[in-house]
Structures are given as structure tokens and as C-alpha cells.
N, C-alpha and C positions, 0 to 999 in steps of 0.2 A: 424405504428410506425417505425420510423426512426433507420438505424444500423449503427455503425461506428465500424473502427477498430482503432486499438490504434496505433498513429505513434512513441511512443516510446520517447516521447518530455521526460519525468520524472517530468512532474511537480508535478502529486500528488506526489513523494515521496517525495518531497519539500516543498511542503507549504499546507498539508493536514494531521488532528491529528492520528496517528496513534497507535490504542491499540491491544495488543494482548492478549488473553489467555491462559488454562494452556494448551488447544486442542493443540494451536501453538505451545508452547514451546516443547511438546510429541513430536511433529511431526520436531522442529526445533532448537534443545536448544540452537543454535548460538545466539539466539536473547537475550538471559538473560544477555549478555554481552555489550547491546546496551541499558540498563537502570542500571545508576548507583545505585539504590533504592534492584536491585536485584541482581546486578552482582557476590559479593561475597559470598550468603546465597547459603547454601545446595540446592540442587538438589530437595529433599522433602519437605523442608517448602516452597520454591519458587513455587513449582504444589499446595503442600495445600492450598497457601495465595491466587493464580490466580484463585482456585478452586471458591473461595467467587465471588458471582457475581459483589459485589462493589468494586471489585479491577482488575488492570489491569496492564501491563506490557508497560510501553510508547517505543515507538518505532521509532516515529517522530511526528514533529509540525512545526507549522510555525517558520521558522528559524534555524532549528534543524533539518536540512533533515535525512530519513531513512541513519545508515550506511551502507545496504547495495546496494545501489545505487551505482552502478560504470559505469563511462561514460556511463550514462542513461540508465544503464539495470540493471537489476535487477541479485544481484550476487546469490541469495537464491529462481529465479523464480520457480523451482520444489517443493520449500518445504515454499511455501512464505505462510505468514500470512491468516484465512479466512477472514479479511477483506481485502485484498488485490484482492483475488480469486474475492470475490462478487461487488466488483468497475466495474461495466462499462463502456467502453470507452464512452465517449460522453455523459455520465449523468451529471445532476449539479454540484457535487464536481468534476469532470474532467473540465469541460466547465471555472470553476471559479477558479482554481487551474492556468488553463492555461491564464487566464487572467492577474491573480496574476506576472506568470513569462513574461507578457509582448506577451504572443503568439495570434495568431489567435483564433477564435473557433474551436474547430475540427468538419468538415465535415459530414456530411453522403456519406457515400458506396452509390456511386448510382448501382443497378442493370444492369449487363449487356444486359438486355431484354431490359432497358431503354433508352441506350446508343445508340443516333441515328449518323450517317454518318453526 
């Protein structure tokens, strides 16, 4: 299986749906302020409503990039979303996120065992 590493292009936070739960918001509560659905409610109905599995905190979509995206990095990377964490570079929603913004494919790491003269 093929590895890539992520060169930092931002397109998933561009043009890929992004939901968070209440796990994220524990661990990030800046993001309650990036869904107008939630931004003004208490701190405790906001974890109890995230709690329900059919509900989610939007965070970005197509069109609607992540806010905290600034000049292509991530301002919230330590404390960012778990769906964010579980994205790997070079999986299908990276691959077609990044087509979306017009880019190459991203790559595989070739090994340096591989790498001949």
C-alpha cells in the first residue's frame, strides 16, 4: 500500500463536508462559533444536542471552507476535529478534493531504499 504525506495544499478544508461532534467540541469549543445553528446556545445543550448521534456540528463544505484554515494550515491543528485526525493524505476524499481545487494528485513517498542514483 502506497504512503503519502500531506503537502499542505488545504484543499480538503475546502471543498470536503465537515462534521464535528460533541468529542470535538470537549476537546475544541472554538468550533461552536463556525456553525451558526450553534454559535449562540449554552455550552450544555450544545454537548447534549452533539451527544445524539443524528446530529452534528457543520464545520465546512463545499463552498464554505473550514474557518479555521488560514494561509493553508490549519489554525486549530493540535485540537482539530476527529475527522480531521482520521483523513489521510492521499486517500480518495484528499485525491478528489484536490482535483476539485484544480491540483495534481498527490504522490506517493517513494522510500528511500527505492531511490536509485
Amino acid at each position: 500500500m502506497s504512503e503519502y504525506e500531506c503537502d499542505k495544499c488545504g484543499a480538503c478544508c475546502r471543498n470536503l463536508l465537515l462534521e464535528v461532534d460533541d468529542i470535538d467540541v470537549l476537546r475544541e469549543p472554538r468550533l461552536v462559533a463556525a456553525d451558526a445553528n450553534y454559535a449562540n446556545l449554552p455550552m450544555a445543550t450544545i454537548l447534549q444536542q452533539l451527544a445524539d448521534e443524528c446530529r452534528a456540528l457543520l464545520l465546512a463544505a463545499p463552498g464554505s471552507p473550514c474557518p479555521f484554515l488560514q494561509e493553508n494550515q490549519c489554525s486549530i491543528y493540535p485540537t482539530r476535529p476527529n475527522a480531521c485526525v482520521a483523513m489521510p493524505a492521499g486517500d480518495d476524499q484528499c485525491q478528489q478534493a484536490r482535483m476539485v481545487d484544480g491540483l495534481p494528485p498527490l504522490a506517493p513517498v517513494v522510500p528511500e531504499t527505492e531511490v536509485r542514483p
